[in-house]
Structures are given as structure tokens and as C-alpha cells.
C-alpha positions, 0 to 999 in steps of 0.5 A: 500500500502506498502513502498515497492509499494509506492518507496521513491518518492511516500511516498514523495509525499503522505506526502505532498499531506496530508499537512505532509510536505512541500517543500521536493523536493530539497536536503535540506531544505531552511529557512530563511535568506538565512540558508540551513539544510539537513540531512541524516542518515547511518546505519550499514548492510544498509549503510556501513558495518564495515569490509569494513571500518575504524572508521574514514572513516566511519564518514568522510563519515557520514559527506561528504554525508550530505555536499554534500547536501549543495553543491547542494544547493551552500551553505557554510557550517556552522555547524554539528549536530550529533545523534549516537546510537551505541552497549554498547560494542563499545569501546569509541576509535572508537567513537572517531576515529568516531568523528575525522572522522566527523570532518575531513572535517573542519565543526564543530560538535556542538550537536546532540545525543548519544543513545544505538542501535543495531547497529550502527547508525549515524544521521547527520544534516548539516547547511550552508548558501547559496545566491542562491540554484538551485533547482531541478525544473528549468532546461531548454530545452537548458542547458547543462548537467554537471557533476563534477567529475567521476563517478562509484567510489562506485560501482567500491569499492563495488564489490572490497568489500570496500567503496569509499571515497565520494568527497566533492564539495562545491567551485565546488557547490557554482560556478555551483549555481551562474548559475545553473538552477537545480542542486542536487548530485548523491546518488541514481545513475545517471539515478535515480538521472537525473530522479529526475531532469526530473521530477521536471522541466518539462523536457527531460534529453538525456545523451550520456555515451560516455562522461561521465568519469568513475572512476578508475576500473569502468564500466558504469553499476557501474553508477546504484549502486549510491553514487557518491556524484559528482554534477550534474548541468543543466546550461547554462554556463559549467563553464568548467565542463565536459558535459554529456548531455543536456536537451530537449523538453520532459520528462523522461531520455534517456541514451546512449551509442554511439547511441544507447539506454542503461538502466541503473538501480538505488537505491530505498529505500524501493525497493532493487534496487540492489536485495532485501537485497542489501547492499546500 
């Protein structure tokens, strides 16, 4: 079988029912002492393209994407570690806008690993601590669906041939995990992404995208292509977060649009769930 059969979730899953891996069902990785690590990888042609970007966009984003992974896990960034390969060509002042970029958010690079590539290529691995992480296995039939900020940015910036500026909702993460019963971001899309946490809970998900607010410029099928990186929670209490939803008795999501039933597609990794070839 191939990874393109197999989808992200189906090697996941084979990777822990041969004891590979363990417990990687979440958006990071919890240890002990309360210490949360994830990390996610951007690659040149697959992730960003240059000509759509600026050096420090580019590792602002290389960072965002990682602490929203902290985010769903409510916790508070403490440190960044960060592999670069790049091109022997590439002039040292844009690996240090790169840099810049990468620390722009306020967390501090303190290692990682330099290398020559191909490509581009920029591996981030982001440390924080957290008193509670959600998870994405507890939501309960009842809870509202929330989400905290408008969605479709992304794929809004790619038709437009550019790329969106990710959000970075830690103090909105940190106050959704205190009652949160399941929470992750929005990277692969909002049905995808939903689906994750259908899945994983034992639930049904019933979203109504009449109330979902989408970003300047966006369309709702702009909520397939992914990449939002806003939070999406399964709690009790709204906190005053807009609510989209809510779950149910059931599996699976069912999305729509003033009533009626609407499908909305999503990004597999080893798929091309844009079309193979697509830029993610």
C-alpha cells in the first residue's frame, strides 16, 4: 500500500498499531511535568513558495504554525528549536531576515540545525508548558462548537497568489483549555480538521456555515484549502467565542449551509487534496 492509499491518518495509525509510536493523536506531544513539544516542518514548492513571500514572513510563519500547536494544547510557550537546510547560494541576509522572522513572535530560538538542501527547508520544534491540554478525544454530545477567529484567510491569499499571515492564539488557547473538552487548530481545513475531532471522541460534529465568519475576500469553499491556524474548541462554556456548531449523538461531520447539506473538501498529505501537485 502506498502513502498515497494509506492518507496521513492511516500511516498514523499503522505506526502505532506496530508499537512505532505512541500517543500521536493530539497536536503535540505531552511529557512530563506538565512540558508540551510539537513540531512541524515547511518546505519550499510544498509549503510556501518564495515569490509569494518575504524572508521574514516566511519564518514568522515557520514559527506561528508550530505555536499554534501549543495553543491547542493551552500551553505557554517556552522555547524554539530550529533545523534549516537551505541552497549554498542563499545569501546569509535572508537567513537572517529568516531568523528575525522566527523570532518575531517573542519565543526564543535556542538550537536546532543548519544543513545544505535543495531547497529550502525549515524544521521547527516548539516547547511550552501547559496545566491542562484538551485533547482531541473528549468532546461531548452537548458542547458547543467554537471557533476563534475567521476563517478562509489562506485560501482567500492563495488564489490572490500570496500567503496569509497565520494568527497566533495562545491567551485565546490557554482560556478555551481551562474548559475545553477537545480542542486542536485548523491546518488541514475545517471539515478535515472537525473530522479529526469526530473521530477521536466518539462523536457527531453538525456545523451550520451560516455562522461561521469568513475572512476578508473569502468564500466558504476557501474553508477546504486549510491553514487557518484559528482554534477550534468543543466546550461547554463559549467563553464568548463565536459558535459554529455543536456536537451530537453520532459520528462523522455534517456541514451546512442554511439547511441544507454542503461538502466541503480538505488537505491530505500524501493525497493532493487540492489536485495532485497542489501547492499546500
Amino acid at each position: 500500500m502506498r502513502l498515497s492509499e494509506a492518507g496521513e491518518l492511516g500511516l498514523l495509525a499503522e505506526l502505532e498499531r506496530r508499537g512505532l509510536a505512541r500517543r500521536i493523536e493530539d497536536d503535540a506531544a505531552q511529557l512530563g511535568g506538565g512540558l508540551v513539544v510539537t513540531q512541524d516542518a515547511l518546505i519550499e514548492d510544498v509549503h510556501f513558495r518564495l515569490a509569494w513571500t518575504s524572508y521574514r514572513e516566511l519564518g514568522f510563519r515557520a514559527a506561528a504554525v508550530n505555536l499554534s500547536d501549543l495553543a491547542a494544547s493551552g500551553a505557554e510557550p517556552e522555547a524554539l528549536l530550529v533545523t534549516l537546510g537551505a541552497p549554498a547560494e542563499t545569501e546569509l541576509d535572508d537567513v537572517l531576515e529568516l531568523y528575525e522572522g522566527l523570532n518575531e513572535p517573542g519565543v526564543p530560538v535556542v538550537g536546532g540545525d543548519t544543513t545544505g538542501a535543495q531547497l529550502l527547508t525549515l524544521s521547527v520544534t516548539a516547547l511550552g508548558r501547559s496545566e491542562r491540554v484538551p485533547g482531541r478525544s473528549g468532546a461531548r454530545p452537548g458542547d458547543a462548537l467554537v471557533v476563534t477567529g475567521p476563517l478562509g484567510a489562506a485560501g482567500a491569499a492563495f488564489r490572490q497568489e500570496r500567503h496569509a499571515r497565520p494568527p497566533v492564539r495562545l491567551e485565546e488557547g490557554r482560556r478555551l483549555a481551562a474548559v475545553a473538552h477537545a480542542m486542536l487548530d485548523i491546518s488541514d481545513g475545517l471539515a478535515v480538521d472537525a473530522g479529526h475531532l469526530a473521530a477521536r471522541s466518539g462523536c457527531k460534529v453538525e456545523i451550520e456555515l451560516e455562522r461561521v465568519l469568513l475572512a476578508e475576500g473569502a468564500t466558504v469553499e476557501d474553508l477546504g484549502f486549510g491553514e487557518d491556524y484559528e482554534l477550534l474548541a468543543a466546550t461547554p462554556d463559549a467563553l464568548g467565542f463565536a459558535e459554529i456548531g455543536r456536537c451530537a449523538e453520532g459520528s462523522g461531520v455534517e456541514i451546512r449551509l442554511r439547511g441544507e447539506p454542503v461538502a466541503l473538501t480538505g488537505w491530505e498529505h500524501f493525497g493532493g487534496g487540492r489536485g495532485a501537485g497542489d501547492l499546500r
